[in-house]
C-alpha positions in Angstrom: 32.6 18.9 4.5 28.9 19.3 5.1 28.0 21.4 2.2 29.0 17.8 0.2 26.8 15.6 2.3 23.7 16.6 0.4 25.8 16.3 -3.1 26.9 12.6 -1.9 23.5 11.3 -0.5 21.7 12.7 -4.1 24.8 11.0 -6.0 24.0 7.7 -3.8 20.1 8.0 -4.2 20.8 8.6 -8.5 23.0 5.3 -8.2 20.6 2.9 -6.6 17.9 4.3 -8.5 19.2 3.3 -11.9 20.7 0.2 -10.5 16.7 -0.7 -9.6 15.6 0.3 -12.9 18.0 -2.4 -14.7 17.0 -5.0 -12.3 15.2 -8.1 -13.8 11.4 -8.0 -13.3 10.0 -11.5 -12.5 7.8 -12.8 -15.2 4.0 -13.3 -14.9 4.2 -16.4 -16.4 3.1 -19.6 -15.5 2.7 -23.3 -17.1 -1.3 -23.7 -17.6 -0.3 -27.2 -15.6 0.6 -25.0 -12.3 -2.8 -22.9 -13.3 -5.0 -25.5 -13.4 -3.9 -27.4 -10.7 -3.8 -30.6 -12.5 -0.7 -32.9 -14.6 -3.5 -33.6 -17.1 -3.1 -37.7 -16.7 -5.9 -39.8 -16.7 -8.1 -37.7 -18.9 -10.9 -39.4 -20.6 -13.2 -36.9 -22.6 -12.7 -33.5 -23.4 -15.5 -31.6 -25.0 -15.0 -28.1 -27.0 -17.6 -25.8 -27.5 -16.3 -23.2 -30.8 -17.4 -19.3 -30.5 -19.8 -19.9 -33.6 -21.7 -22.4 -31.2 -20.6 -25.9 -32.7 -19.9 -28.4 -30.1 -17.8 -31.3 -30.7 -16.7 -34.1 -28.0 -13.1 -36.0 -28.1 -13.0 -39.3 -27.0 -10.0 -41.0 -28.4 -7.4 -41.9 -26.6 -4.7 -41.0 -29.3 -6.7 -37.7 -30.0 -6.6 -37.1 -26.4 -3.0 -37.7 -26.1 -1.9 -35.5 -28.9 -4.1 -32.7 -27.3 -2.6 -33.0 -23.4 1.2 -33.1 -25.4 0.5 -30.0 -26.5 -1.4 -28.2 -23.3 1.3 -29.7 -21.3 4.1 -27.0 -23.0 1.2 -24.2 -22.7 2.2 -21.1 -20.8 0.5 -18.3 -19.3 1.2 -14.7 -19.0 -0.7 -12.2 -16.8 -2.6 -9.6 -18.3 -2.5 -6.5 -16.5 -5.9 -5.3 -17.8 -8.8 -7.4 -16.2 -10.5 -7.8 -19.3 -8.6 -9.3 -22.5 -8.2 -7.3 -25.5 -9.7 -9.6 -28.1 -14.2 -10.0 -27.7 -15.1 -13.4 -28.4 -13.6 -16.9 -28.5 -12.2 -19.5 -30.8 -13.4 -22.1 -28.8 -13.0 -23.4 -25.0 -12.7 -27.0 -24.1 -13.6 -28.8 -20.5 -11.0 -31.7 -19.9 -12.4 -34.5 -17.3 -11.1 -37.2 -16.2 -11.9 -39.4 -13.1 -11.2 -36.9 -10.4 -11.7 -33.5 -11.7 -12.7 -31.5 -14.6 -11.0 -28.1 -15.9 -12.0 -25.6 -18.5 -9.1 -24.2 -20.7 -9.4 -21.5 -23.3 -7.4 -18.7 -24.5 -8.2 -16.7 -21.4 -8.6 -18.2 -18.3 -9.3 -16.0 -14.9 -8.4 -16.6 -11.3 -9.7 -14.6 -8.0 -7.1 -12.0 -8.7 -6.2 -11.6 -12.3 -6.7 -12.8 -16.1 -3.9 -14.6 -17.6 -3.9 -15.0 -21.5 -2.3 -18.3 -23.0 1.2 -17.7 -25.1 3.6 -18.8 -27.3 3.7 -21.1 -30.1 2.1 -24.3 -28.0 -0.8 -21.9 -27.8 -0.8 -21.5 -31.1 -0.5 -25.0 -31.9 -2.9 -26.2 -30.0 -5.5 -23.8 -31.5 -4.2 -24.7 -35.1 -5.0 -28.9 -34.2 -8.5 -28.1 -32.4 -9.7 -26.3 -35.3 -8.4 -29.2 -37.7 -9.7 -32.0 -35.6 -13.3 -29.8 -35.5 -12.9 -29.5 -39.2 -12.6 -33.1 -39.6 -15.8 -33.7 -37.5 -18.1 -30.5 -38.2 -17.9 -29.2 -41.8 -18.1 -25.6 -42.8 -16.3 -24.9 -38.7 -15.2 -21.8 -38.1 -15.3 -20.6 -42.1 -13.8 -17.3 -42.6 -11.1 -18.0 -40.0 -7.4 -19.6 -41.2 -4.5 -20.4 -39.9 
């Protein structure tokens, strides 16, 4: 009986091994809401500064509200790599309102880790910042489509 002891406990150890590996990993995800630290109401201004150096500022309250629609279904996923794998940025915007002001772009950073915006809000969002730029500052951005 003892010489199957060590055939049993490898068996055992083979068997919760492989019932880990199939086990669900928790996603490094987040909603940019829960990142920021904010339910984006009450925003007045937001101003966007593109990566070719153009700066445009939104005031409009319908402009505005189309924007926070879209940030509001914006996840995040956690990059494992500190540094993101793209040089550069489309643009990055600060959003203030009475209390607070927060900085969104495609990469935002915490104490602890990078966390790179996903999905097809992200891209969205990206898509109407450019056109709303466009609209405002001609020649924005050339060379780069959606």
């Amino acid at each position: 009986m003892n010489k199957w002891l060590p055939l049993g406990l490898l068996v055992v150890f083979i068997f919760i091994f492989f019932t880990w590996l199939t086990l669900p990993t928790p996603t490094e995800e987040i909603d940019l809401q829960d990142f920021l630290h904010t339910d984006f109401s009450g925003i007045n201004k937001m101003e966007v500064r593109f990566g070719d150096g153009n700066r445009m500022a939104i005031e409009e309250a319908s402009t505005i509200n189309t924007i926070v629609a879209t940030l509001k279904g914006i996840r995040l996923k956690k990059l494992h790599s500190q540094s993101p794998e793209s040089v550069g940025y489309l643009y990055y915007m600060d959003i203030s309102s009475d209390s607070q002001t927060v900085r969104y772009s495609k990469f935002v950073h915490d104490e602890h880790a990078t966390y790179q915006s996903i999905g097809p809000k992200s891209k969205e969002l990206d898509e109407l910042i450019v056109k709303i730029g466009r609209e405002k500052i001609p020649g924005l951005l050339s060379g780069i489509e959606f």
